[in-house]
C-alpha positions in Angstrom: 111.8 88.8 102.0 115.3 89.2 101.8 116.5 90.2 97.8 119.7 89.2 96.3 121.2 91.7 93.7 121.2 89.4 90.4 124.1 87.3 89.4 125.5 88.8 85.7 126.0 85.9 83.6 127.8 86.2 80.3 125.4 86.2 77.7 128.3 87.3 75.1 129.6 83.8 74.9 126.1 82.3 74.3 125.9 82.3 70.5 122.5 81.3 70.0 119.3 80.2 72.2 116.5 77.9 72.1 112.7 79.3 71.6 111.2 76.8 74.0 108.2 75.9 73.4 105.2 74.3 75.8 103.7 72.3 72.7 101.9 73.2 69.5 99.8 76.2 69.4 96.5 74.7 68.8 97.0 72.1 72.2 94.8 72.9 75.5 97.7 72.9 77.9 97.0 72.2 81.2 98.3 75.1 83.6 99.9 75.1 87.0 97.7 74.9 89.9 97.2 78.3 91.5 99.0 78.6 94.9 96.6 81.1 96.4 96.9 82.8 99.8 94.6 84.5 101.8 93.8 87.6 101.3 95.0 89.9 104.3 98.9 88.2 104.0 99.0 89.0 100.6 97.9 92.4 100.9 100.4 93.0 104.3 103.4 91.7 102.3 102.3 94.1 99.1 102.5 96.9 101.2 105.2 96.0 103.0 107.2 97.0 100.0 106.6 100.3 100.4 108.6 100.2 103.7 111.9 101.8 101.8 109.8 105.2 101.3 109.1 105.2 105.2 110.3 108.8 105.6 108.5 110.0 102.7 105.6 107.6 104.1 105.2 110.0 107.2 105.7 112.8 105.2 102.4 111.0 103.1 100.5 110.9 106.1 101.4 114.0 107.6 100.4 115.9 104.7 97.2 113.8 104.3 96.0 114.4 108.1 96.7 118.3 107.8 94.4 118.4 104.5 92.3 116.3 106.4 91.8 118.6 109.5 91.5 121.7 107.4 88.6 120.0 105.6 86.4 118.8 108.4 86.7 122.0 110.2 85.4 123.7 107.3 81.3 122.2 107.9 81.8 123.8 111.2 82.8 127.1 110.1 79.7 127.3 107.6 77.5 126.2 110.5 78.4 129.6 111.8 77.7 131.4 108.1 74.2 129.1 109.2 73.3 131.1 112.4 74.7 134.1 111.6 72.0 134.2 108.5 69.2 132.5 110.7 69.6 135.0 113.9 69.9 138.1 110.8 66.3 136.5 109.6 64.8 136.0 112.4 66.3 139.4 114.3 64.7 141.1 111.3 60.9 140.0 112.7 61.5 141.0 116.5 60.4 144.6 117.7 63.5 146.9 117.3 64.7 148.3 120.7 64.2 145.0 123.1 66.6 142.6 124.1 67.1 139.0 123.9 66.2 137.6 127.2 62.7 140.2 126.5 61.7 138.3 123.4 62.5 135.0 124.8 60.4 136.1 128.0 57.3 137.3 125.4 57.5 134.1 123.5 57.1 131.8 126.7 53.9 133.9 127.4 52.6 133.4 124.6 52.7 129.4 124.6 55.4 129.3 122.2 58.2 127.4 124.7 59.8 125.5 121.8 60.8 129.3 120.2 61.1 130.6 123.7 64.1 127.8 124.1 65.4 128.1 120.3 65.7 132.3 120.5 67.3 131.9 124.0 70.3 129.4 121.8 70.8 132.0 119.0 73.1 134.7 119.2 70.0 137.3 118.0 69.8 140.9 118.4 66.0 142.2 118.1 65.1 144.3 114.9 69.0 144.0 113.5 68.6 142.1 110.1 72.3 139.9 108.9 75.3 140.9 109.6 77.2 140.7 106.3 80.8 141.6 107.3 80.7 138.6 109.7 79.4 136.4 107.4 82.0 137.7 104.7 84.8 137.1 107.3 83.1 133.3 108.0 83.1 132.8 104.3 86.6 133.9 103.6 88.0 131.7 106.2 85.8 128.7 104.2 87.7 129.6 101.2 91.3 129.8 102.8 91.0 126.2 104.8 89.4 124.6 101.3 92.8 126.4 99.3 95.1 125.2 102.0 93.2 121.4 102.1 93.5 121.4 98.0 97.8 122.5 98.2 98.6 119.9 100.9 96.1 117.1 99.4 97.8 117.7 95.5 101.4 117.5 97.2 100.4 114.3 98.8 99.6 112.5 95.8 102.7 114.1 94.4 104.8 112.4 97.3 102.6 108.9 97.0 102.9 109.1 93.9 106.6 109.0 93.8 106.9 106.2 96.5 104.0 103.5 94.4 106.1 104.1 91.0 109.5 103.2 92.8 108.2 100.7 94.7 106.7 99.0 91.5 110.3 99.8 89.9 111.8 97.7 92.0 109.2 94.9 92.0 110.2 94.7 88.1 113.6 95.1 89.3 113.2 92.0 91.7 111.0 90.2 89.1 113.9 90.5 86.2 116.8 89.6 88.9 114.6 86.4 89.7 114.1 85.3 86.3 117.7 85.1 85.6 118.3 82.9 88.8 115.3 80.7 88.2 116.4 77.3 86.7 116.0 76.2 83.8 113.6 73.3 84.5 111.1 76.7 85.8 110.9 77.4 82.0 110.0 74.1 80.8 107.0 73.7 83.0 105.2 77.4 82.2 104.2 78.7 79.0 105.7 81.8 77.6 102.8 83.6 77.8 101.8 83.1 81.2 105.0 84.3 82.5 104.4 87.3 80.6 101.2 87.9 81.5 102.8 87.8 85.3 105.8 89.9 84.2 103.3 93.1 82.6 99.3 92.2 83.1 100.4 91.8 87.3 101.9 94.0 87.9 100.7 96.6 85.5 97.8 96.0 87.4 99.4 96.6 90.9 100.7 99.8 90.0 97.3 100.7 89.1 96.1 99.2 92.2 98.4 101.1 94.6 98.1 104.6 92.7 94.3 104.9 92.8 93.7 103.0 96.3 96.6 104.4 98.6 95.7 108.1 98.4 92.0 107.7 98.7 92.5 104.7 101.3 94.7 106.8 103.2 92.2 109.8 102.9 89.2 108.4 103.9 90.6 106.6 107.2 91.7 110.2 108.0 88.6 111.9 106.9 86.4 109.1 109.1 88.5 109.8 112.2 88.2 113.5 111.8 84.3 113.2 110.9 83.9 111.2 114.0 85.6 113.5 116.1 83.5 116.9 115.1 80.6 114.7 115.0 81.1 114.2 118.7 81.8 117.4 119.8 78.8 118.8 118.0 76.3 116.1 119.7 77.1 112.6 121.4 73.5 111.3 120.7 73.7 112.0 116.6 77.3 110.9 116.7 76.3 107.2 118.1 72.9 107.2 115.3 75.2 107.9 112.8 78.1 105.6 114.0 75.3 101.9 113.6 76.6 102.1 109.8 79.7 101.3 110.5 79.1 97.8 112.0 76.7 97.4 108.9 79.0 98.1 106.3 81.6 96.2 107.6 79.3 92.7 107.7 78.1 93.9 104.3 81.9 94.4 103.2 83.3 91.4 104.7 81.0 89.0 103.4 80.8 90.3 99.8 84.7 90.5 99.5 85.4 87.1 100.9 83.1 85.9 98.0 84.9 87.7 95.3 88.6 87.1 96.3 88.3 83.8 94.9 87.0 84.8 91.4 89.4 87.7 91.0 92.5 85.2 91.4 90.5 83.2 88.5 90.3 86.2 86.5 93.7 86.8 86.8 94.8 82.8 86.2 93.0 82.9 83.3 94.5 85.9 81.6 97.5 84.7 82.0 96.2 80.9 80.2 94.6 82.9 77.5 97.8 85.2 76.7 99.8 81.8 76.8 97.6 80.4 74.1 97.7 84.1 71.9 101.4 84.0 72.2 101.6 80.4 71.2 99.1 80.7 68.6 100.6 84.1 66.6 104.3 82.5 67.2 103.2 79.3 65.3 100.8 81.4 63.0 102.5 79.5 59.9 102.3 76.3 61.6 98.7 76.3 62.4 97.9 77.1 58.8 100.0 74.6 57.6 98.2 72.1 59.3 94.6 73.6 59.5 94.3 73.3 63.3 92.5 77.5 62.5 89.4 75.8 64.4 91.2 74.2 67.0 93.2 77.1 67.9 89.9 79.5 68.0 88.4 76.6 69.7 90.7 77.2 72.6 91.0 80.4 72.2 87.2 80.7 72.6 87.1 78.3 75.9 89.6 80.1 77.5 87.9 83.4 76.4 84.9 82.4 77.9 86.8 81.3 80.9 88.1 84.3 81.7 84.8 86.7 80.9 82.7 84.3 83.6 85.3 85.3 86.0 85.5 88.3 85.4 82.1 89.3 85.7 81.0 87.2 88.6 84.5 89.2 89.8 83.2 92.5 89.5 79.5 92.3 89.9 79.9 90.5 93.2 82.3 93.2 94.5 80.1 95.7 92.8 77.3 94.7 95.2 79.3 96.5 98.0 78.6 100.0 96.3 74.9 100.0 96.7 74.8 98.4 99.5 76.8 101.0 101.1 75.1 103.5 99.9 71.6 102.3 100.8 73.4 101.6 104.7 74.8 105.5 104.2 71.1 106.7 103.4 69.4 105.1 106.0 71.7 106.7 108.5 71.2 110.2 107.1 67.4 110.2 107.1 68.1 109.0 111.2 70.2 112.2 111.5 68.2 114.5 109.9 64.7 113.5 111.6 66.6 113.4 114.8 68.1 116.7 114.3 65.4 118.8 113.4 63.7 117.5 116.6 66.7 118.9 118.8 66.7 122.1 117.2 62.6 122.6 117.3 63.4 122.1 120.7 66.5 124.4 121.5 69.0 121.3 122.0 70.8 122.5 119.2 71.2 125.4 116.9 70.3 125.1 113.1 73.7 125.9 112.1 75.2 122.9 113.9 72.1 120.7 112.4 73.7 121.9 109.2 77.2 121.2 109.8 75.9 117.6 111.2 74.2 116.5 107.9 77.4 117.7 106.1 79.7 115.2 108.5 77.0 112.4 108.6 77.5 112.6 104.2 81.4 113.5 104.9 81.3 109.9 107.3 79.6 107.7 105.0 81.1 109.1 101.9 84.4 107.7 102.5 82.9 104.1 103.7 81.3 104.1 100.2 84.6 105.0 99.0 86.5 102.7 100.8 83.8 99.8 99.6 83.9 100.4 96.1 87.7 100.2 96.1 86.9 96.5 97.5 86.8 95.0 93.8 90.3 97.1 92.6 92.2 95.7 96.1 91.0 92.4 95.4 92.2 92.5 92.0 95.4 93.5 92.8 96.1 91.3 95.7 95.1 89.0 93.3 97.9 89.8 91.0 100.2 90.5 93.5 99.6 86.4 94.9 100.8 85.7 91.1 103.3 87.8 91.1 104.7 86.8 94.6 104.8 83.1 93.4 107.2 84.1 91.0 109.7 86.0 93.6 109.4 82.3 95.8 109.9 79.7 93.2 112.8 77.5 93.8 115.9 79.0 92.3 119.1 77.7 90.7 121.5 76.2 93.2 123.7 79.7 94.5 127.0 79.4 93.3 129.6 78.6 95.4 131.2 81.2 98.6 134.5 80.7 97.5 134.5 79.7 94.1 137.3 78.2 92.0 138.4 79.4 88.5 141.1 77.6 86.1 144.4 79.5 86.3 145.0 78.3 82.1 142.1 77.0 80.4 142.7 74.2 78.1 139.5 72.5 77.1 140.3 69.3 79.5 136.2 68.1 80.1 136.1 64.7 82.1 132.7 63.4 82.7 132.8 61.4 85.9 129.9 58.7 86.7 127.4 61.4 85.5 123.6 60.9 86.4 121.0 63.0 85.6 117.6 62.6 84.5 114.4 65.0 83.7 112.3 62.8 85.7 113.1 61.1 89.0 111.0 58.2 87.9 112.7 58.1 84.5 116.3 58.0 84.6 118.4 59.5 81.5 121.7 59.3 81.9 123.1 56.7 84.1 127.1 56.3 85.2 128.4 58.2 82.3 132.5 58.7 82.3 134.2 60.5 79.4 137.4 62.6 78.4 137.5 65.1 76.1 141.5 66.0 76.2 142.2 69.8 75.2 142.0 70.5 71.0 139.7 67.9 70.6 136.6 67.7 68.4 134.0 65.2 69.8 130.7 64.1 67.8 127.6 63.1 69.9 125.8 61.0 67.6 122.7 58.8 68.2 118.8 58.4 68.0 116.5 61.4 69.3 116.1 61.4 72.8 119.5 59.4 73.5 120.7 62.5 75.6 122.8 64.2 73.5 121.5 67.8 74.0 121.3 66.8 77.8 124.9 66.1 77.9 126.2 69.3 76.7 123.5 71.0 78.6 125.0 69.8 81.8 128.7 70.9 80.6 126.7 74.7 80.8 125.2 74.0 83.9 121.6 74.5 82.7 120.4 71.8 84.7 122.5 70.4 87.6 123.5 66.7 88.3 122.2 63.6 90.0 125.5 62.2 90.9 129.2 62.0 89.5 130.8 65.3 88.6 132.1 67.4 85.4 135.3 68.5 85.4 137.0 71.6 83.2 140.5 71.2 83.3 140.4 69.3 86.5 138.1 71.8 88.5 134.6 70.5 89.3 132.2 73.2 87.3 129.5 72.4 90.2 132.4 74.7 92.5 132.8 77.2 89.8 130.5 80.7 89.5 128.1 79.9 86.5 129.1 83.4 84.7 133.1 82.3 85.2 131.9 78.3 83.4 129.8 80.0 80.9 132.7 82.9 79.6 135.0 79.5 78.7 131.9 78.8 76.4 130.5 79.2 73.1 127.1 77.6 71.6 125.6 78.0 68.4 122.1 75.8 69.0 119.8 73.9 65.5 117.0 76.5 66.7 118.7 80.0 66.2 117.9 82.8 68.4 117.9 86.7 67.0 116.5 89.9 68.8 115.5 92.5 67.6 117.6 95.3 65.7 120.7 95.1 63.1 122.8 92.7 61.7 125.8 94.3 63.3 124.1 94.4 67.0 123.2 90.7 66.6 126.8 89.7 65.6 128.3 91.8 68.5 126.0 90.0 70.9 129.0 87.8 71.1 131.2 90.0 72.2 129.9 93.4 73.2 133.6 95.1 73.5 134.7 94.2 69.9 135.6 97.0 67.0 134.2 97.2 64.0 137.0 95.1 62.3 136.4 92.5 64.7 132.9 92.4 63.6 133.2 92.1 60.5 135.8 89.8 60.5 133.8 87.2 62.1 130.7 87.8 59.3 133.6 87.1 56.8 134.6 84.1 58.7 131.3 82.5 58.9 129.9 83.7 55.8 127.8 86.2 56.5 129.9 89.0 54.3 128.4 86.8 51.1 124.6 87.9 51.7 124.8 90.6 54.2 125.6 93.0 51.2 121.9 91.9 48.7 120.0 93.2 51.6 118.9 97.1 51.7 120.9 98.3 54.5 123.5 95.9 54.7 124.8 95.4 58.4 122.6 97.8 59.0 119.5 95.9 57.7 116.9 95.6 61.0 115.9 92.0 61.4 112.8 92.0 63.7 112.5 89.4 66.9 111.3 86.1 64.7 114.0 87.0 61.7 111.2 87.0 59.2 113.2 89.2 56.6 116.2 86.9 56.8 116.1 83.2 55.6 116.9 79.9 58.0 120.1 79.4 56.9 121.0 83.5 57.2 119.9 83.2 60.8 121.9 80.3 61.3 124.9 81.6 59.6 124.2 84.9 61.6 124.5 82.9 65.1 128.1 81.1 64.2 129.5 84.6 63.7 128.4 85.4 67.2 130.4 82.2 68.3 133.4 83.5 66.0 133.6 87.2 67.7 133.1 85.7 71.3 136.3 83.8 70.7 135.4 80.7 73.6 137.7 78.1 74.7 135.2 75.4 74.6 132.7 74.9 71.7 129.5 73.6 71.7 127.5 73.2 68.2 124.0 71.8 68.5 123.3 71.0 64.7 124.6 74.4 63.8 124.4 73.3 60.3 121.2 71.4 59.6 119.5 74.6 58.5 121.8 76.1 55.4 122.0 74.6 52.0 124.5 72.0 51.0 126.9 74.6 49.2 127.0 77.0 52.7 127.5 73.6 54.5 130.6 72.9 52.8 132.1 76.7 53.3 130.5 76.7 57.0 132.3 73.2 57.9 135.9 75.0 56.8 135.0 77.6 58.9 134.3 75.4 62.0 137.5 73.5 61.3 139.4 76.8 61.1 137.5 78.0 64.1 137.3 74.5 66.4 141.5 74.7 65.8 143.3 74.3 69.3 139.7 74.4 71.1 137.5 71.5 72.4 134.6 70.7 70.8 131.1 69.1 71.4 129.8 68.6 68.2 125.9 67.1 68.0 125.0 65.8 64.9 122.2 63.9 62.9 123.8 64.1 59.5 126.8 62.1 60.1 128.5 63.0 57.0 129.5 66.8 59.1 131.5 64.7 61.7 133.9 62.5 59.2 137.0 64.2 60.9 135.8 64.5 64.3 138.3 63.1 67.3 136.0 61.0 68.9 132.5 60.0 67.9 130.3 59.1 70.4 127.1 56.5 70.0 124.6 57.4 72.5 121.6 55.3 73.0 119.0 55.5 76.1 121.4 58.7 78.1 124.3 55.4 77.5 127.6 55.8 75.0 127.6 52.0 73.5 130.4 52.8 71.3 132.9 55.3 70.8 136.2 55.8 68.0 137.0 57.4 64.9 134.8 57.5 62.0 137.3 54.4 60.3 137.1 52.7 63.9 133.5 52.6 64.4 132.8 51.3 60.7 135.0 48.6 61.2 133.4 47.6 64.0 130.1 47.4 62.6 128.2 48.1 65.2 125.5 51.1 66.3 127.2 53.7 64.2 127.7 51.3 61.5 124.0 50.7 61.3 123.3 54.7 61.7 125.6 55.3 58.6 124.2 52.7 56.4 120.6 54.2 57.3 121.8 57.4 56.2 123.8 56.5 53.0 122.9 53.0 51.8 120.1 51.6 52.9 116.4 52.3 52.5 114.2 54.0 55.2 112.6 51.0 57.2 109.0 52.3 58.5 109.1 49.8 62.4 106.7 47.4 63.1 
């Protein structure tokens, strides 16, 4: 999968943002349907990411095969320490002053063929008891290989290590980059918390996964091969006994895992529904108190609860079926060895010391298969998140912006609207054949019902949701062949639903403009008002205003927002009902302010309370995504017509309840 380094936008010039919500708290929302692939793609294209690190990769498995060798070798080398004590023991009993081949020779006449056969295999010497510098030497070369195996295996999983972190670095990397080029339409179909959940649960969880699988994946492949290899070369026939496990455990494997996949991807769907519904519920704590939905909201909160704890357990205690299996498979195939191998050496086929260093590879084979099994249930569950995860990096994103974009040599706030179409819903058009000129200095008022397409049309001038037909023009060049970030620099927008972040006044101000001084700053808090109750709070600019602006009031928020628009200085302004949530005192000093600051700009003013937009340029009457009238504020009162009425329901005449 081919990534594309993230387009910057410029948030500077966006003064405020929407908190977008997927509906009230205490609602069951009904979640996406889970694209799920098969296991063994997911897990190829997971690893595949780790292709960057190839050098280091060898390096991985170079290390890893070295530690390997030096550890399988080692059962060998104490199946010497073995004979070398046995033939001491048993040297020890035989008359002192005879030979080998004598001894054998007496035991054959005496009946005893099976010790005649077993003496004539050991390296013995008649009435000589053990040779301890021999076994010291044996025992000190032990001790060196397990040292050296120990260094090479720690600065393997220093290496792997290294490689899993970056490679998950990345993936966040890759993950961020891809949010900022999803559309905006992506947002309005997921819940907040379920793209978190993907963002941190998935692949929190497949960092885990890679850290504690790779190494011990990688080891245990090694350490079979190697096992396999000595077991061989020590006998054929014990090799091929201990070797039937391995068709075992992998029927065992296979059909346990291809049960579980299925409830791990639930497990992980519904952590994600059930952080959505925390998130939603502690955002709208107030809200759901306000109401009393407390029972509805545990009500959820306990289905999806127990939606996620049957998953997860039929998750892991199906996987954790492989474990004992494994183990009972592993057993089985140890008792064969031993019997087998104490036959062999009553009989002089082998020597005890190779018995001994059998059973130690027949444990040192089927310990890693155990291994290997038991990581079944951590693999699955992050494959799992990686599938979720992975849908994220292939949704649909935003149209690319253009090869050879165009820019306006001299912007002058010119916006044309040409035969615009657009709707949310295919089947449900919005706006239809829309045309419109806003000349340059201009203020223009969107008026009209709720849901008329006001917010939609100045959406489209940012390009936060692309057309069905017509065009927009900006100065005469078509934004649609314009790079977003160059469209969204001419702009400024203070939104009704203010947006803060968390840390000072000061940083929240700058947001506009991250290059301006200090005067700057503050000059802009003077000009929207902010100067008059920045200095009642503790701190001052310097007061910390946490994520949800709990310590500052509506209106301070609001007020806090138009200075950003202020200190970005934009050519074009957009004002979303900055208004609507200061008192009617601010109102009057923030609506001098926007004159002073809409001066020799365009502007796109959306209002409810009409009596904000007396001195607009144009007023425009939207109803049903149509404008049905448009004028002055004198003009459209004379004509008596949609605004007329709108004015009259706002000034004159009583609310009307519709039949």
């Amino acid at each position: 999968m081919t990534q594309t380094e993230p387009k910057k936008t410029a948030p500077a010039r966006i003064a405020g943002a929407p908190q977008r919500q997927a509906g009230p708290p205490w609602m069951g929302q009904g979640m996406p349907a889970e694209k799920s692939m098969t296991f063994w793609p997911s897990a190829k294209r997971l690893l595949r990411r780790l292709s960057p690190h190839r050098v280091r990769l060898i390096a991985v498995v170079a290390l890893g095969a070295l530690s390997v060798l030096l550890s399988v070798v080692v059962p060998k080398i104490l199946g010497w320490a073995t004979d070398v004590l046995f033939a001491g023991v048993i040297g020890e009993r035989l008359p002192a002053g005879s030979t080998k081949e004598q001894a054998v020779e007496g035991a054959r006449a005496a009946g005893n063929d099976n010790i005649a056969d077993m003496l004539a295999r050991m390296d013995v010497v008649p009435g000589q008891g053990i040779d301890f510098d021999r076994l010291a030497e044996i025992i000190a070369w032990a001790v060196v290989l397990f040292v050296g195996s120990s260094i090479l295996m720690w600065l393997q999983g220093y290496l792997l290590n290294d490689i899993v972190q970056g490679s998950i670095r990345t993936l966040r990397d890759e993950v961020e980059g891809k949010l900022n080029r999803l559309p905006l339409p992506y947002f309005d179909n997921q819940q907040r918390g379920e793209i978190l959940s993907r963002v941190t649960n998935d692949i929190d969880n497949i960092a885990q996964t890679l850290q504690q699988t790779l190494s011990q994946l990688l080891t245990s492949l090694l350490t079979v091969v190697g096992v396999v290899v000595m077991m061989f070369v020590i006998s054929p026939l014990l090799a091929l006994i201990a070797l039937v496990a391995v068709p075992l455990s992998m029927v065992v494997t296979g059909q346990v895992a291809k049960r579980s996949q299925k409830q791990f991807i639930a497990q992980w769907k519904y952590t994600g529904m059930l952080n959505a519904h925390i998130e939603e519920s502690f955002t709208g704590h107030e809200l759901v108190k306000v109401f009393g939905r407390q029972k509805e909201s545990e009500a959820t909160f306990a289905d999806r609860n127990e939606k996620l704890f049957t998953a997860a357990f039929k998750a892991q205690f199906i996987s954790g079926i492989i474990m004992p299996s494994m183990m009972f498979i592993g057993n089985l195939s140890y008792v064969a060895v031993a019997v087998v191998g104490a036959l062999r050496v009553a009989t002089g086929a082998m020597s005890l010391g190779d018995v001994q260093a059998f059973i130690q590879y027949s444990r040192q084979f089927t310990q890693p298969l155990t291994q290997v099994a038991s990581m079944a249930n951590l693999l699955q569950s992050g494959v799992a998140s990686a599938e979720r995860v992975f849908d994220l990096l292939d949704a649909d994103e935003q149209t690319p912006d253009p090869a050879k974009p165009r820019t306006v040599e001299q912007t002058r706030g010119r916006v044309a609207f040409e035969h615009v179409s657009f709707s949310y819903d295919p089947a449900k058009p919005l706006i239809d054949d829309l045309s419109l000129v806003a000349e340059p200095g201009q203020t223009v008022a969107i008026v009209g019902p709720t849901g008329a397409g006001k917010t939609t049309l100045v959406n489209l001038i940012m390009r936060f949701y692309e057309l069905d037909g017509g065009r927009i023009t900006l100065d005469g060049v078509d934004v649609a062949s314009m790079r977003r970030a160059d469209l969204r620099d001419q702009i400024g927008m203070v939104l009704q639903d203010t947006w803060l972040f968390g840390g000072t006044i000061r940083d929240n101000i700058a947001y506009g403009d991250p290059d301006a001084t200090e005067e700057q700053i503050l000059a802009a808090a003077r000009a929207a008002y902010v100067d008059r109750f920045v200095h009642s709070l503790p701190d001052g600019y310097d007061t910390v205003i946490d994520e949800e602006g709990s310590n500052v009031s509506a209106g301070e928020k609001q007020l806090i927002t138009i200075a950003r628009a202020f200190l970005a200085d934009p050519q074009l302004l957009i004002l979303d009902e900055a208004t609507s949530s200061v008192d009617t005192r601010t109102e009057v000093l923030v609506q001098h302010a926007m004159a002073e600051l809409r001066s020799g700009r365009t502007s796109f003013v959306i209002a409810h309370r009409l009596s904000t937009i007396r001195d607009a340029d144009l007023i425009l009457v939207m109803v049903g995504g149509r404008i049905v009238e448009q004028g002055t504020h004198e003009e459209l009162m004379a004509a008596r017509g949609a605004y007329h009425r709108l004015h009259n329901a706002q000034f004159t005449a009583p609310a009307e309840v519709p039949a």
